[in-house]
N, C-alpha and C positions, 0 to 999 in steps of 0.2 A: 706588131706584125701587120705589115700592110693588108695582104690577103692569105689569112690561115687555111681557108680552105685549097684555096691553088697549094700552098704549101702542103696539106695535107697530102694530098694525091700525089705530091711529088715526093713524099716519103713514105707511102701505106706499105707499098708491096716489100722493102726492106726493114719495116720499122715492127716494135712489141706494142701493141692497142694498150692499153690504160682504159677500161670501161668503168665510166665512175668515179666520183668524187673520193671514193677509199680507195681505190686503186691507185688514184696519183699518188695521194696523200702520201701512199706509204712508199712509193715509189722515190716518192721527194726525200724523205726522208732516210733512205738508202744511199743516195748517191747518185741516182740515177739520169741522166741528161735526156732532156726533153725540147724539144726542138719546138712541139707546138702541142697548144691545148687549147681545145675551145669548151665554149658552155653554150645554153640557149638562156639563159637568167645568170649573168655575170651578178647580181648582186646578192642573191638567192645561196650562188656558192662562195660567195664571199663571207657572207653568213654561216656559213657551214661552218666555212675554214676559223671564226672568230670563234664560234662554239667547241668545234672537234678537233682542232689542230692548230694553233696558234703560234705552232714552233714556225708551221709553213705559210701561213696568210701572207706573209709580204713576198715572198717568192710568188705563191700562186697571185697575188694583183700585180705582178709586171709579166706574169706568164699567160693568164688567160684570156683569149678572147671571145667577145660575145657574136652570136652569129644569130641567123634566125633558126627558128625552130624546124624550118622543113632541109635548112642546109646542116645541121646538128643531125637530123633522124637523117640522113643520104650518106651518112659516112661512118655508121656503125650498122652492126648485124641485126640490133634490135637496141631500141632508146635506154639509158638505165635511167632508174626515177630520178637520180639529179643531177642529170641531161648535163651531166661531166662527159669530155675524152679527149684522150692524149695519146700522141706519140713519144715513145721510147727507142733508145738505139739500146739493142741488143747488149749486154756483155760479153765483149770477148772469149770466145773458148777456151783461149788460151788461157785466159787470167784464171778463168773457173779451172781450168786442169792445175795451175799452179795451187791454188784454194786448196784444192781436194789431196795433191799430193804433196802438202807441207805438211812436214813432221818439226817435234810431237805435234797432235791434236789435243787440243785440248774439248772438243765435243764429236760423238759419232757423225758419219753418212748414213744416210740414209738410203739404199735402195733398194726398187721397186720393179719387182723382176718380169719383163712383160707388161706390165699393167696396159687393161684396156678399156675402163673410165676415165675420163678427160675431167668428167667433173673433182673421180675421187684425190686424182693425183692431183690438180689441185689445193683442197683439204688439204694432206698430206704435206706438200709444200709452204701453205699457210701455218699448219704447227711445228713444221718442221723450223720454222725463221720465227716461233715463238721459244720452243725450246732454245734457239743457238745453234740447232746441229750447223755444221760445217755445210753440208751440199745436201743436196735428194740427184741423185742418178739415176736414170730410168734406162732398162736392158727392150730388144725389142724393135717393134714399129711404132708406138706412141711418142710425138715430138712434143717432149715437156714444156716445151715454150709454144704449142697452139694459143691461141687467142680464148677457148673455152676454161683450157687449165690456168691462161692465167687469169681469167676472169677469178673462177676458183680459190688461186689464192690471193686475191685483192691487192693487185702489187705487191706481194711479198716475194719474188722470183729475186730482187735486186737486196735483199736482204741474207740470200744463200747461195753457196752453188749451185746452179742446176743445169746438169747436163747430161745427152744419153752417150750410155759406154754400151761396149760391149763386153760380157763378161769377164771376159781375158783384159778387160783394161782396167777393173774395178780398181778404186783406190785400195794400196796395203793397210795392214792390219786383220786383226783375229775377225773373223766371219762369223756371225752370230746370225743365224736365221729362224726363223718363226715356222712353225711346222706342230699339227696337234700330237706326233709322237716326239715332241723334245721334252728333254728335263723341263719341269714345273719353273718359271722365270722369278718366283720370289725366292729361291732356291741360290739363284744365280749374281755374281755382281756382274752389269757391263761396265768396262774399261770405258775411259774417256774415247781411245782411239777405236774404238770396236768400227765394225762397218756391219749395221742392220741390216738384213732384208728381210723382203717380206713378197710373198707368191700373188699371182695374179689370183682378182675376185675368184677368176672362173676353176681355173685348174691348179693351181697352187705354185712352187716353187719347179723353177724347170731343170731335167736331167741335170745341166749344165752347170747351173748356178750350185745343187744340191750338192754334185761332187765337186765343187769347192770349199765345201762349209766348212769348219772349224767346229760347231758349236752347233744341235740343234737346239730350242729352247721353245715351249706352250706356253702362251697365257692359261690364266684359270678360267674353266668355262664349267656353265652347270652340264650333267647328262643332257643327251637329246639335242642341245641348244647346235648347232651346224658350224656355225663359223660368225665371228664379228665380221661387220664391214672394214675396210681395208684403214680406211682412216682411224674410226676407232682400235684398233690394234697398230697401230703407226702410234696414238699419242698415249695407251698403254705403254706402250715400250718405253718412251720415252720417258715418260714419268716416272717406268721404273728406275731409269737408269738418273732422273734428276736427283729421284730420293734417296739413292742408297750411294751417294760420294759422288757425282755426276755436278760437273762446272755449276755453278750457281748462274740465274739468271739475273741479271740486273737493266 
């Protein structure tokens, strides 16, 4: 690319950031189209990619360009340690509403009712595209595709669905929600098709979303102990449902 960084600028304000050498990585490895990526040590992440990813090393050496280090720090929010970044075109919504509303499924959705850490959704979407699930859905004003969540889950966005609905649009399927008065979860099998959620850090599961549920269901928690963080009961769940008949991962 003759000049990555004019090109940057001329794709920032509609493109998804890639911060980081694992963000591409896995971004690349999705499917996902990248228009432009630069580094400030072209040989340093070439290195990388010979060590950590060697699926993608010949893609990232005809994709990355090397720039200076003070033009590499002018076009992120803050430098990542291997001075990786890239542009991403978005996935179509439409393609994600297709994803979400193909039947059978064969792995749940994932969503996240409200949520208002950037960091945790995120997390959340990073195990959610380790597990398999189908999509992560976010209800609400948090836009799952910010450049902090997807720093969060290191390119893994192009791995799942993700997309915000509104509760009246959630994908079908049995509603299974997380709530500390539901039935006990080792109790319980989830179906492949189920659609998880799970309530914001702060206030829980809203009117809305509760009078849809199907199903409430608790993790195990000691007395006194208040509540998990949002991601660790996101990859609970998950796990319960990889263990007990739940798609295998491969």
């Amino acid at each position: 690319m003759s000049d990555p960084v004019r090109a940057w600028h001329r794709l920032a304000g509609s493109s998804v950031l890639l911060d980081g050498f694992h963000a591409l990585k896995h971004a690349l490895r999705f499917g996902a189209e990248v228009p432009v990526a630069v580094t400030a040590d072209r040989r340093a992440a070439l290195a990388l990619a010979d060590e950590l990813a060697p699926d993608v090393r010949d893609t990232l050496d005809a994709l990355l360009s090397e720039v200076p280090q003070e033009a590499y720090a002018s076009l992120v929010p803050r430098p990542h340690p291997t001075a990786v970044a890239a542009l991403a075109v978005r996935p179509s919504r439409e393609a994600n509403l297709r994803t979400l509303a193909h039947a059978p499924r064969s792995a749940p959705v994932v969503v996240l009712d409200q949520p208002r850490n950037l960091g945790n959704a995120g997390a959340v979407i990073r195990l959610a595209a380790g597990f398999g699930a189908t999509g992560v859905v976010t209800t609400g004003t948090l836009d799952p595709w910010h450049p902090t969540v997807v720093r969060g889950g290191a390119g893994l966005h192009f791995a799942t669905a993700v997309e915000r609905l509104d509760v009246d649009e959630l994908p079908h399927g049995p509603l299974f929600a997380l709530d500390p008065e539901g039935e006990d979860i080792r109790g319980v099998k989830l179906p492949d098709d189920a659609v998880l959620a799970f309530g914001s850090e702060r206030s829980g599961l809203s009117a809305e979303l509760r009078s849809r549920t199907d199903h409430l269901v608790a993790l195990p928690m000691r007395p006194q102990v208040s509540s998990y963080n949002l991601a660790t009961s996101v990859a609970m769940t998950l796990y319960h449902w990889s263990a007990t008949g739940g798609a295998s991962v491969s």
